[in-house]
N, C-alpha and C positions, 0 to 999 in steps of 0.2 A: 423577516418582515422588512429588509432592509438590505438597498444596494451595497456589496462588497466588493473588495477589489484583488484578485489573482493576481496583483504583483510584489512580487518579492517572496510569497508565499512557498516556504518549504516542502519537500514530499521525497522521503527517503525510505529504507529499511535499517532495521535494530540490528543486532548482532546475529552472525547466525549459528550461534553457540546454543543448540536446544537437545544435545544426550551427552550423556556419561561418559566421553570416553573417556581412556585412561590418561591421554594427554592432555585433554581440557575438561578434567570432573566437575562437577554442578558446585561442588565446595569453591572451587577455585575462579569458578566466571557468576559467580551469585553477586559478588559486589558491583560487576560492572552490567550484570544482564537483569539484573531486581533491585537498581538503584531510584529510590523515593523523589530524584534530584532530578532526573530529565531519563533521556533514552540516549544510550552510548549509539554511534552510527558509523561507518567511513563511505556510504552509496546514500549521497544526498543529490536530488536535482532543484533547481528553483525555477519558480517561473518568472518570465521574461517582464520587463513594463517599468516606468521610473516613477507608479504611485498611483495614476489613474487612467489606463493604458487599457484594462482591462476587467470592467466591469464585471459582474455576475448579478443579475436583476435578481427579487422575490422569485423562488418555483422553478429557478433558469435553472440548465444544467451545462458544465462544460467537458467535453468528450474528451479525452488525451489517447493518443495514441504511439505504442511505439513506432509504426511507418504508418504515413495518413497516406496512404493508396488506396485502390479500390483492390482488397486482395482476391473481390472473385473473378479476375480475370486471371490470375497465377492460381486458384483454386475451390471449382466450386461450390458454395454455397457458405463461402466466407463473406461476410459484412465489407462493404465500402464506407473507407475510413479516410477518403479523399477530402473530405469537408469538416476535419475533426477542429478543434480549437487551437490544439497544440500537438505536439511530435516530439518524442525521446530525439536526443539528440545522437542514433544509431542509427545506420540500416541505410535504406533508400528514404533519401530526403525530399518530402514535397516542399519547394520556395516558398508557393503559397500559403502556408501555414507556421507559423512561430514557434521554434524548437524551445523546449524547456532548457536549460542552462546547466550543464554539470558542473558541480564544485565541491562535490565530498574530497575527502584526504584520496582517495581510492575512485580510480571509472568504476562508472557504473555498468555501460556494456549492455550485455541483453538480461543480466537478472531479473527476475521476476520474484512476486513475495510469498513463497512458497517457503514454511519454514520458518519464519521470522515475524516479527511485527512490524506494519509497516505503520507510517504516522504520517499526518499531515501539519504543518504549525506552520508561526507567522513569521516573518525576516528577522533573524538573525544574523549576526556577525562569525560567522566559523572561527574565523582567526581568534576572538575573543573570549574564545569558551576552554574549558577544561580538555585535555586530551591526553587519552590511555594507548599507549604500543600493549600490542599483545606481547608476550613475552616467547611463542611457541612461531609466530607466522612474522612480528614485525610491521603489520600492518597498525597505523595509527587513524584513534578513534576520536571521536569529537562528542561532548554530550550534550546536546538539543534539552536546554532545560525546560524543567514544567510548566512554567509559566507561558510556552510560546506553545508546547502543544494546545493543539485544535480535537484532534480524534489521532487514536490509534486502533488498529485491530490487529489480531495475532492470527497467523498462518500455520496448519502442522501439514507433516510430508506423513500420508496413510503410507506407515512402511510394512501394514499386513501385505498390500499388493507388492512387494519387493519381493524378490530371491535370496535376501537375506535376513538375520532378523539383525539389528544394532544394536547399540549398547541403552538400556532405559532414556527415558527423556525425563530434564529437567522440570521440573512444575513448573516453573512459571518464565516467559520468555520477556515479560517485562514486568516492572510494579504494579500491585495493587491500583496503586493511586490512576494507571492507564486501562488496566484490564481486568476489572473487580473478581472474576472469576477464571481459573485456567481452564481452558479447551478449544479445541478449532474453530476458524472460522468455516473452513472447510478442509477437503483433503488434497494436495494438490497431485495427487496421483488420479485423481479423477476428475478433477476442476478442468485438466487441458483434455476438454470432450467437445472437438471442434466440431465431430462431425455428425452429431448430434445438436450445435450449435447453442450449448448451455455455456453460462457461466457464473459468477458469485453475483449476486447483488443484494444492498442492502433492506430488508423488509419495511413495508410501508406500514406506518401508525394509524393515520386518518388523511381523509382529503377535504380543507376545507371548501367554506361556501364558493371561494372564488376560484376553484378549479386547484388551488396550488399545493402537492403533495407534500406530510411531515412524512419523515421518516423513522424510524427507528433506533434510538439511539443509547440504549442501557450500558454502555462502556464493557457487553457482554458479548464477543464473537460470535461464540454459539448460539446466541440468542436469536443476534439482530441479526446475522446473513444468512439466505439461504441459497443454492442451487435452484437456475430457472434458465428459460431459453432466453440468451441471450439481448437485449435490445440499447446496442451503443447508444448516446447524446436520450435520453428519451426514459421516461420511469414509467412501469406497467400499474395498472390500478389496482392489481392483488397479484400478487408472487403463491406457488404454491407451497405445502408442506415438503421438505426436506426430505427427501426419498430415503 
């Protein structure tokens, strides 16, 4: 009910420690991947702005995209993302629009949140925070405390559509305190269904009298997202049931 401001604002993924293997069992990544203290990370981006750069009105939405082109001209009946708010700082770069900032320990590159939790929280200091090396990879982590997350959701990889099967998956890919219940937000063996033109979004609550959509927001993945066609910058009036 209240202008906010997208600058300095965080948007990363969690760890992507979510099965048993033998080199990294559930026993051995549960302190850092089901920590009550924040979300461990190394693929953080930030957005751009020095505080009031970048508003978001009541009801507003802002689009991100990893390349803000118009990708149905490289393939049809892809979404034009030429006029997105912001652009991953990958890929083919449009000038006209303000890339997010990479600054985890680690690039980010073209990951996507398949597998992991991804979070959004307020400006933080990196350099400030607590930070784990893995002991197997050497990769160093940073952990995004509680108090600056805003929302999290949790991602699993459907590995029935795989060729293989893996080793079980952990319960829980973050704490309680971000994700009251474990299970999918969705599957991402089916979520990249371009040509179909579906994709996650979050389910709508009510819409009030002045046109301006709540969303859904029970700190429950499976709850609150479902699978719908696609509609970038833009929130639909009803989303359908989860096929």
């Amino acid at each position: 009910d209240a202008t906010i401001y997208l600058d300095g604002k965080l948007w990363g993924l969690g760890l992507e420690w979510q099965h048993d293997f033998p080199a990294w069992p559930c026993a051995q990544t549960e302190p850092v991947r089901n920590d009550p203290e924040g979300i461990w990370t190394r693929f953080v981006l930030r957005f751009p702005g020095h505080g009031t750069d970048y508003p978001l009105a009541p009801g507003a939405t802002a689009l991100i995209a990893k390349e803000a082109i118009d990708h149905s001209a490289i393939y049809a009946g892809q979404p034009d993302l030429s006029h997105a708010d912001f652009e991953w700082p990958v890929g083919a770069n449009n000038p006209d629009v303000p890339n997010l900032q990479d600054i985890g320990p680690s690039p980010l590159g073209y990951h996507g949140p398949g597998g992991v939790a991804s979070f959004l929280a307020n400006a933080v200091d990196l350099a400030t925070l607590p930070r784990y090396i893995d002991p197997h990879t050497g990769y160093v982590h940073v952990r995004i405390p509680r108090a600056a997350i805003l929302d999290a959701w949790a991602t699993w990889v459907d590995w029935t559509k795989q060729d293989y099967v893996p080793s079980p998956a952990c319960l829980d890919l973050v704490n309680r305190a971000f994700e009251r219940l474990p299970g999918p937000a969705y599957s991402i063996t089916s979520v990249g269904d371009p040509d179909n033109g579906r994709s996650v979004q979050r389910r709508g609550l009510r819409v009030l009298p002045d046109g301006r959509k709540v969303l859904l927001d029970t700190n429950t993945s499976m709850f609150d997202f479902v699978k719908a066609v696609r509609t970038p910058g833009w929130i639909p009036d009803s989303l359908p049931e989860q096929p």
